[in-house]
C-alpha positions as CSV (number, residue, x, y, z in Angstrom):
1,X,32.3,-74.3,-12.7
2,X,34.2,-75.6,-10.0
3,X,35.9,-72.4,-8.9
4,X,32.4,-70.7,-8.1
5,X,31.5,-73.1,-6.0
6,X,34.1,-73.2,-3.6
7,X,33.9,-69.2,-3.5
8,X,31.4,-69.2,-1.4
9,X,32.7,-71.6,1.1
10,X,36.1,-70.1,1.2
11,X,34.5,-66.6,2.1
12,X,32.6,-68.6,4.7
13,X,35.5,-70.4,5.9
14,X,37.5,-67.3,6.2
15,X,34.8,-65.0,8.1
16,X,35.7,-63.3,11.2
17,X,32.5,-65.0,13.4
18,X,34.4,-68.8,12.5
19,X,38.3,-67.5,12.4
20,X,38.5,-66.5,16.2
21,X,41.8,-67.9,17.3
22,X,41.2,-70.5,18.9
23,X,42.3,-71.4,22.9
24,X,45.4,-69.5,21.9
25,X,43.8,-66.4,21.6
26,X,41.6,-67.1,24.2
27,X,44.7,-67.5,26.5
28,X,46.2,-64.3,25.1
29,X,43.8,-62.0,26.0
30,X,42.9,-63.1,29.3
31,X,46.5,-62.6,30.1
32,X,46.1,-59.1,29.0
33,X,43.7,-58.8,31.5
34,X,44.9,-57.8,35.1
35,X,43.8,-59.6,37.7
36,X,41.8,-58.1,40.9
37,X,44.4,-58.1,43.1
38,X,46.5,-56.4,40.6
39,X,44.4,-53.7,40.1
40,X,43.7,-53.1,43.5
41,X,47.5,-52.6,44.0
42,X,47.1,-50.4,40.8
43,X,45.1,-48.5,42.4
44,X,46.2,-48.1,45.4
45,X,49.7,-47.0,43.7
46,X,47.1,-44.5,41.8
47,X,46.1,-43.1,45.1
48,X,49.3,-42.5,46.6
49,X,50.3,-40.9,44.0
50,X,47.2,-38.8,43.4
51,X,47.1,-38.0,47.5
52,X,51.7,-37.0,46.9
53,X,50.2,-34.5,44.2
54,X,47.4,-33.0,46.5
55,X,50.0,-32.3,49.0
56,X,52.4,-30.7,46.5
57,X,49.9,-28.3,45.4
58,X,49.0,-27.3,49.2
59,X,52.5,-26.6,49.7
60,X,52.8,-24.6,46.3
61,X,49.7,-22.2,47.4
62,X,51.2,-21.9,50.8
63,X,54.3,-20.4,49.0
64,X,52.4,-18.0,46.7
65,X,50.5,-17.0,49.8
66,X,54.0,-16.3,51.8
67,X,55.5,-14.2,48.6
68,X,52.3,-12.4,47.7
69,X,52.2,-11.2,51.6
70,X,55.6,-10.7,51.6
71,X,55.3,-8.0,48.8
72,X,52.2,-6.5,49.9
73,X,54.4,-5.6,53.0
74,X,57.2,-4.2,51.0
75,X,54.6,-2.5,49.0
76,X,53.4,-0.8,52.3
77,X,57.3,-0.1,53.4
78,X,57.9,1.5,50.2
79,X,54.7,4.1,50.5
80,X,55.6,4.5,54.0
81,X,59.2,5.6,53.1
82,X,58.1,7.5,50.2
83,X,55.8,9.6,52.5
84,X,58.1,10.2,54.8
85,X,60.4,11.2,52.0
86,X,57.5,13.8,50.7
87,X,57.7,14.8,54.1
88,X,61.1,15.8,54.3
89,X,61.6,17.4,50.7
90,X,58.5,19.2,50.6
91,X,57.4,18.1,47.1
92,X,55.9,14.7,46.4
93,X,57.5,12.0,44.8
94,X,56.6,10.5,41.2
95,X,55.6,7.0,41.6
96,X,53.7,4.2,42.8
97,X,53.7,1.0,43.3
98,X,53.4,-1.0,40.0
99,X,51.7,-3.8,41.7
């Protein structure tokens, strides 16, 4: 008869709402926690890092623009010297750009 009455108070006893830690877990999770001043320095980091990436893709579409005008021109060089090869043979010549 005993054993079913301490049951209930050991389920009690052993229930999340009562069993939280204590000051050591208290003092675990707040130093978990970042402080302001750390996460303003997080951030900031963040930023930099964010602003290094922007700049990278500029650059990368700068370079695409470049090559992509650079072959457009040979593009134009190679119709140009095809016509002017038409012009000399007499026939035309098979082929176009496969751009």
């Amino acid at each position: 008869m005993r054993k079913a009455c301490l049951l209930p108070l050991l389920m009690f006893a052993t229930s999340p709402v009562l069993a939280d830690g204590g000051p050591e877990q208290a003092a675990v999770a707040a130093a978990s926690i970042p402080a302001p001043a750390q996460l303003r320095q997080q951030l900031r980091k963040h930023d930099a890092e964010v602003a290094r990436l922007q700049q990278q893709v500029v650059e990368q579409e700068s370079h695409s623009r470049q090559a992509a005008d650079r072959l457009d021109e040979q593009d134009r060089q190679i119709a140009a010297l095809q016509r002017q090869l038409e012009a000399i043979s007499g026939r035309p010549q098979g082929g176009t750009s496969g751009r």
